[in-house]
Each structure stands twice: as C-alpha cells, then as structure tokens.
Backbone as a chain_set.jsonl record, in Angstrom:
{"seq": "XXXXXXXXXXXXXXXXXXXXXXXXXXXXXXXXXXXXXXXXXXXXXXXXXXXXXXXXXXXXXXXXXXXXXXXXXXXXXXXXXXXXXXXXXXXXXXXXX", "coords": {"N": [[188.327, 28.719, 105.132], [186.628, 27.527, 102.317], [183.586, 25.914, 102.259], [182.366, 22.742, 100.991], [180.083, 23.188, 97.696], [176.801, 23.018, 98.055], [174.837, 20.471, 96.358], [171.502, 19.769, 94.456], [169.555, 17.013, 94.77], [169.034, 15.914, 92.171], [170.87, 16.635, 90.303], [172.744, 15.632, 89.504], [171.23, 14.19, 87.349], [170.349, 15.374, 85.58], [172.22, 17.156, 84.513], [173.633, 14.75, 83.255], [171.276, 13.849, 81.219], [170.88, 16.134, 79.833], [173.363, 16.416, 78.434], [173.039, 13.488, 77.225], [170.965, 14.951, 75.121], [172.524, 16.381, 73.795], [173.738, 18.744, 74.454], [176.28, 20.491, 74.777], [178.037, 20.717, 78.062], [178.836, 22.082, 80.881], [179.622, 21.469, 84.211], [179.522, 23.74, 86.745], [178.953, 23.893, 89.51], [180.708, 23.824, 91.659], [181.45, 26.308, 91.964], [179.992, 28.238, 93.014], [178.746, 31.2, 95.547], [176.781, 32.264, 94.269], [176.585, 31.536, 92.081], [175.351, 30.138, 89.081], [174.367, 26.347, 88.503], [174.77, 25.121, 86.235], [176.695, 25.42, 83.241], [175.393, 25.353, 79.735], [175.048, 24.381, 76.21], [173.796, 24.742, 72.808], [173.47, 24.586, 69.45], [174.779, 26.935, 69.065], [173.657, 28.363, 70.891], [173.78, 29.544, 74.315], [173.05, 28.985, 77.584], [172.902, 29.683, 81.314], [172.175, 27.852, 84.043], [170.268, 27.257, 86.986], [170.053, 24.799, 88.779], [167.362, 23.072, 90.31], [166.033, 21.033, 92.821], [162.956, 19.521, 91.941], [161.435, 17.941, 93.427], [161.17, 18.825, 95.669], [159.389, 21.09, 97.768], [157.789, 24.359, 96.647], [158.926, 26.693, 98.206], [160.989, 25.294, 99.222], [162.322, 25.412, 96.791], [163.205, 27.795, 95.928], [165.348, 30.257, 94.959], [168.471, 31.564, 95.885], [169.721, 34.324, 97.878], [172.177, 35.173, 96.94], [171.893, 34.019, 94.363], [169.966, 35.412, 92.956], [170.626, 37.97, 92.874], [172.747, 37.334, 90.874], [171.468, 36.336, 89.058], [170.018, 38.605, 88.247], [171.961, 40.492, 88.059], [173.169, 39.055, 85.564], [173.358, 39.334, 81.736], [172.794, 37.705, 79.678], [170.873, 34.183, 78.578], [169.434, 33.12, 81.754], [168.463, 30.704, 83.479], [166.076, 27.914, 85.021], [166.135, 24.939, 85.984], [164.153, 22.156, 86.981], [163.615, 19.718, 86.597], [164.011, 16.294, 84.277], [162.24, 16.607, 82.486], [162.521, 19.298, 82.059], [164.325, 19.772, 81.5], [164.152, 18.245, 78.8], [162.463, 19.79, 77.422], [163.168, 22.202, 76.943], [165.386, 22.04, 74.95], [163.67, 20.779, 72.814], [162.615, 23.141, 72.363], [164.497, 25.112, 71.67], [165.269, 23.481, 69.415], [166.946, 23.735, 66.557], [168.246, 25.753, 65.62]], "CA": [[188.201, 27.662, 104.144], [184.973, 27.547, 101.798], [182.653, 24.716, 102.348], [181.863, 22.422, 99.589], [178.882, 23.534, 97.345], [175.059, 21.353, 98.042], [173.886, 20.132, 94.862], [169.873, 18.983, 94.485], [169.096, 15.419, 94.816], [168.735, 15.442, 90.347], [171.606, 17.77, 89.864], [173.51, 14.666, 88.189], [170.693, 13.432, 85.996], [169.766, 16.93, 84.904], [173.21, 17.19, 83.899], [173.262, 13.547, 81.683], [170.027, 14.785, 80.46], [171.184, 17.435, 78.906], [174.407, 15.92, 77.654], [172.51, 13.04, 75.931], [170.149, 15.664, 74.329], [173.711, 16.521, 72.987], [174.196, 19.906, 74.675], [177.602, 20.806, 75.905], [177.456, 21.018, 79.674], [180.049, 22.543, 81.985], [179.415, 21.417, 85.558], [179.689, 24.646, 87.905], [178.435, 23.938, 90.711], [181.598, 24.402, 92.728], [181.978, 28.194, 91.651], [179.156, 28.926, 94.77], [178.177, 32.705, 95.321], [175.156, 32.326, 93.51], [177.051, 31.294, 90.435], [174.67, 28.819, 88.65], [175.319, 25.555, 88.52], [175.746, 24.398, 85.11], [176.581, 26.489, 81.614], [174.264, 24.419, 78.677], [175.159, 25.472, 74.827], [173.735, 23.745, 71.766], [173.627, 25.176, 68.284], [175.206, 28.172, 68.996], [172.853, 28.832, 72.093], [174.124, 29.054, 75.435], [172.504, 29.203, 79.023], [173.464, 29.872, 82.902], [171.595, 26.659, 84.671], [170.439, 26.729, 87.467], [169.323, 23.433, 89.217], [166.822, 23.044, 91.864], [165.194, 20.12, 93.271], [161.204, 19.903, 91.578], [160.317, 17.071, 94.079], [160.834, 19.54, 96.96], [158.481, 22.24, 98.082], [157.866, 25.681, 96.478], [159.798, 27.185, 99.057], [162.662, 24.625, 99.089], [163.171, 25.757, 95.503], [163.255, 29.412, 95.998], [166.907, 31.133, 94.792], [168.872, 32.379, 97.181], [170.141, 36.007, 97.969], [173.099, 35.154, 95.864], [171.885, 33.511, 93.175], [169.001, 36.026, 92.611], [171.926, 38.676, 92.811], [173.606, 36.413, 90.034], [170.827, 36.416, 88.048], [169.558, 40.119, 87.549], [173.061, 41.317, 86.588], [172.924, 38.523, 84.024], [172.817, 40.085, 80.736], [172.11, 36.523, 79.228], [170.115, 33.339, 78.794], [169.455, 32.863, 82.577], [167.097, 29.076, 83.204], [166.435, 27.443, 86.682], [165.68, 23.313, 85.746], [163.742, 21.399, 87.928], [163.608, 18.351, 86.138], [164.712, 16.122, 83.1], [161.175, 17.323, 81.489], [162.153, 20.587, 82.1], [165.756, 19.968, 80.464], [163.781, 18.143, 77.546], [161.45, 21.163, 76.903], [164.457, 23.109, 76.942], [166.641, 21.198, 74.029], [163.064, 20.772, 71.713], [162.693, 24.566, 72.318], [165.807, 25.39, 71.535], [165.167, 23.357, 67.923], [168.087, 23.418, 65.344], [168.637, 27.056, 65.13]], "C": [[186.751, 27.599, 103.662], [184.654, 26.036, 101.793], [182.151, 24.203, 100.78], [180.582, 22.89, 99.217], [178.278, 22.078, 97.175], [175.298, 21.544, 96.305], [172.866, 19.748, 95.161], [170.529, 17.66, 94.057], [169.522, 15.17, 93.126], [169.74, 16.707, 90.058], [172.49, 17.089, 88.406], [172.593, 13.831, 86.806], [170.279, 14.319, 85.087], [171.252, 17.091, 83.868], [173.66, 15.839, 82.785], [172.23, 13.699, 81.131], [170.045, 15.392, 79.447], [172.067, 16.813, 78.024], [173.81, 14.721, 76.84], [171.488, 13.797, 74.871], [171.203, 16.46, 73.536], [174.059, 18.086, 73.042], [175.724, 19.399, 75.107], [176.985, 21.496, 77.31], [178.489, 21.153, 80.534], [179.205, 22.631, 83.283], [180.024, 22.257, 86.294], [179.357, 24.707, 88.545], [179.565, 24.321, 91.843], [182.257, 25.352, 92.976], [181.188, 28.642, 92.999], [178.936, 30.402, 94.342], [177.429, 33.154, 93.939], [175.55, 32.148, 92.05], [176.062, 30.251, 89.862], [175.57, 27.341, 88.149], [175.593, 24.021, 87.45], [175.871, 25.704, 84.001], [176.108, 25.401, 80.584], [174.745, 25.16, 77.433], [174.648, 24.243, 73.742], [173.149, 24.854, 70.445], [173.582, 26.646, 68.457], [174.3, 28.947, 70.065], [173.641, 28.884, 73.522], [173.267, 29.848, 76.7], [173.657, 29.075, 80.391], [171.994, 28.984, 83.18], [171.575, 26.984, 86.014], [169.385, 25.748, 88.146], [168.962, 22.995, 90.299], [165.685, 21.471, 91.643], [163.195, 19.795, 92.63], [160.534, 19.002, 92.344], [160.016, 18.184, 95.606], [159.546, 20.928, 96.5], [158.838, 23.874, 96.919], [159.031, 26.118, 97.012], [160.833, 26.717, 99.399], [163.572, 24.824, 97.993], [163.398, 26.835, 95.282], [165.064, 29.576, 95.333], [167.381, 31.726, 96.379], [169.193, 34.023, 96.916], [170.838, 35.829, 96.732], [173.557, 35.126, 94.782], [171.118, 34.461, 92.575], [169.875, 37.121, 92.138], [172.497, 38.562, 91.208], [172.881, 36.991, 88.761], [170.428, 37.298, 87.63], [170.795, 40.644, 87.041], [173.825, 40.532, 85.43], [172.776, 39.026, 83.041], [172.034, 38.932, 79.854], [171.432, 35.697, 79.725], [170.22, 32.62, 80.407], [167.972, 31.55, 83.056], [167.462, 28.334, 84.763], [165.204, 26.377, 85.846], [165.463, 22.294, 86.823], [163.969, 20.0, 88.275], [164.105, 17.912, 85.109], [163.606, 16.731, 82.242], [161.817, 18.226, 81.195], [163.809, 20.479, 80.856], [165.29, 19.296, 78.861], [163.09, 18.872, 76.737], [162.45, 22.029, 76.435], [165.215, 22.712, 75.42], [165.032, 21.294, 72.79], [162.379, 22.848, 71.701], [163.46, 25.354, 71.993], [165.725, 24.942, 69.608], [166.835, 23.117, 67.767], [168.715, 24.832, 64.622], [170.114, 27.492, 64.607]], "O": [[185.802, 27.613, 104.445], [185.397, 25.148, 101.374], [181.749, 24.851, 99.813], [179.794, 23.081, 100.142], [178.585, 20.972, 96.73], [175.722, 22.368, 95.495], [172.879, 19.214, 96.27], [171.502, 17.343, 93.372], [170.307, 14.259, 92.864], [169.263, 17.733, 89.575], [172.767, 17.448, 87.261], [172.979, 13.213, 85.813], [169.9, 14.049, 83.947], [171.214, 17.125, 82.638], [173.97, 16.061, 81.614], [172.517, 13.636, 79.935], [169.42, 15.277, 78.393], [171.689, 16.616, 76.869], [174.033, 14.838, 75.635], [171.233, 13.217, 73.815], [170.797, 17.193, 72.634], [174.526, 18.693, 72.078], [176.141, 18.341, 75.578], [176.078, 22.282, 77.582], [179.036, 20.118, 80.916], [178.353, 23.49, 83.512], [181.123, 21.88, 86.7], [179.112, 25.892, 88.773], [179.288, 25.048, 92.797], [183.21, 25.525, 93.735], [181.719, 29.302, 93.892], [178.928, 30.805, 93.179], [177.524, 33.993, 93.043], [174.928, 32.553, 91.068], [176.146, 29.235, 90.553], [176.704, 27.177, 87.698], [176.073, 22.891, 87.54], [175.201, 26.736, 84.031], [176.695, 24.339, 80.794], [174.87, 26.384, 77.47], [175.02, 23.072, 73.82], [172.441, 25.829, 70.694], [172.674, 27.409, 68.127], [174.28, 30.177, 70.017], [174.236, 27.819, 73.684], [172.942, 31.036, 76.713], [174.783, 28.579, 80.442], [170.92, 29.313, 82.677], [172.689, 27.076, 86.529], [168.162, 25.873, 88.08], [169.702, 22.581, 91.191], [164.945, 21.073, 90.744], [162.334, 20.08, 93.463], [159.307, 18.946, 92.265], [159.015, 18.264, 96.318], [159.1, 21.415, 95.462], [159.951, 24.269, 96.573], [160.099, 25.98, 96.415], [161.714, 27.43, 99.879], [164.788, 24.651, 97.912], [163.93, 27.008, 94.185], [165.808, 28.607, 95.486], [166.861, 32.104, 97.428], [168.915, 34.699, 95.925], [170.379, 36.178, 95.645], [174.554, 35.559, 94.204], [171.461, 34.572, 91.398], [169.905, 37.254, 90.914], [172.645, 39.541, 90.477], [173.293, 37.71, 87.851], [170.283, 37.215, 86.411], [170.896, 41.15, 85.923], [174.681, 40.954, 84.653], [171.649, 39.518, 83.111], [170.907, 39.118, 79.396], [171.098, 35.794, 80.906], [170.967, 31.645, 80.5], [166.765, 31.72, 82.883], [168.513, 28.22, 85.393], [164.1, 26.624, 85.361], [166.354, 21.706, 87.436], [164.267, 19.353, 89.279], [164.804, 18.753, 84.543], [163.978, 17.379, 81.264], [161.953, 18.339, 79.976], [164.084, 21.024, 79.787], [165.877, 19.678, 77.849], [163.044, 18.709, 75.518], [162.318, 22.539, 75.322], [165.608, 23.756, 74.9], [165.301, 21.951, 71.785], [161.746, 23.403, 70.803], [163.089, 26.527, 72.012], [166.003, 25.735, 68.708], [167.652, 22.568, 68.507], [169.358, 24.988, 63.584], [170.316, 28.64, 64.214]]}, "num_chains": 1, "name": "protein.A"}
C-alpha cells in the first residue's frame, strides 16, 4: 500500500496564490515518484511545480532522487516555488503573452 504524499508547510497557499493570480492549477501532489506537485498554465504557458518549503533550510529544500530524476527527463517548463513571492514573480514574468 503507498503512503500518502508530504506536502510543505505553504503547499496550500502557493497553490491559492497562483489560482488568484488567475493561473489554472492542477493539484498533483498525490502522483509521488518525484512527480511535481502542481501543473500551473496561464496564457497558453504551462509549468511542472514543484513546491518546497523556503522557511526551511537549504538542505531541507533539496529535490529528491526522484524528483531530480523527474526533472531532467522533463522536456518542459520545469519551476521549484518556495514562496507566494516566488509564485508572484512567476505570473508578472510570465506577462500576457
């Protein structure tokens, strides 16, 4: 039996964050094996999320095997969000394209 997937402490405000900055936001966090753990799309953009803690340590925010895995045979927009900054940098970077 697979164990539920952790989420970070700000996994849920990262995720309203985003969604009032008026992305679409598919919560995946309970895919696991280094799947990231949201998908983000706004004007025809889309990202693989994933969402780590920014109050913890360096080293508490590291990737894992799995996810690192995940992420090099990514061909696309691959983004690891700390914070809501980081999801608001994200959305005025992103623009109106």
């Amino acid at each position: 039996m697979r164990r539920a997937a952790r989420v970070d402490r700000n996994h849920g405000e990262i995720i309203a964050a985003f969604t009032r900055l008026g992305f679409s936001v598919a919560d995946t966090s309970m895919m696991g094996q280094g799947f990231p753990d949201c998908v983000i799309a706004k004007h025809k953009r889309t990202a693989m999320c994933e969402i780590k803690d920014g109050a913890k340590s360096p080293s508490k925010r590291r990737l894992t095997e799995d996810q690192i895995e995940f992420r090099d045979w990514w061909k696309g927009t691959y983004l690891v969000v700390n914070s809501v900054d980081e999801a608001l940098a994200i959305s005025k970077s992103w623009g109106a394209s």
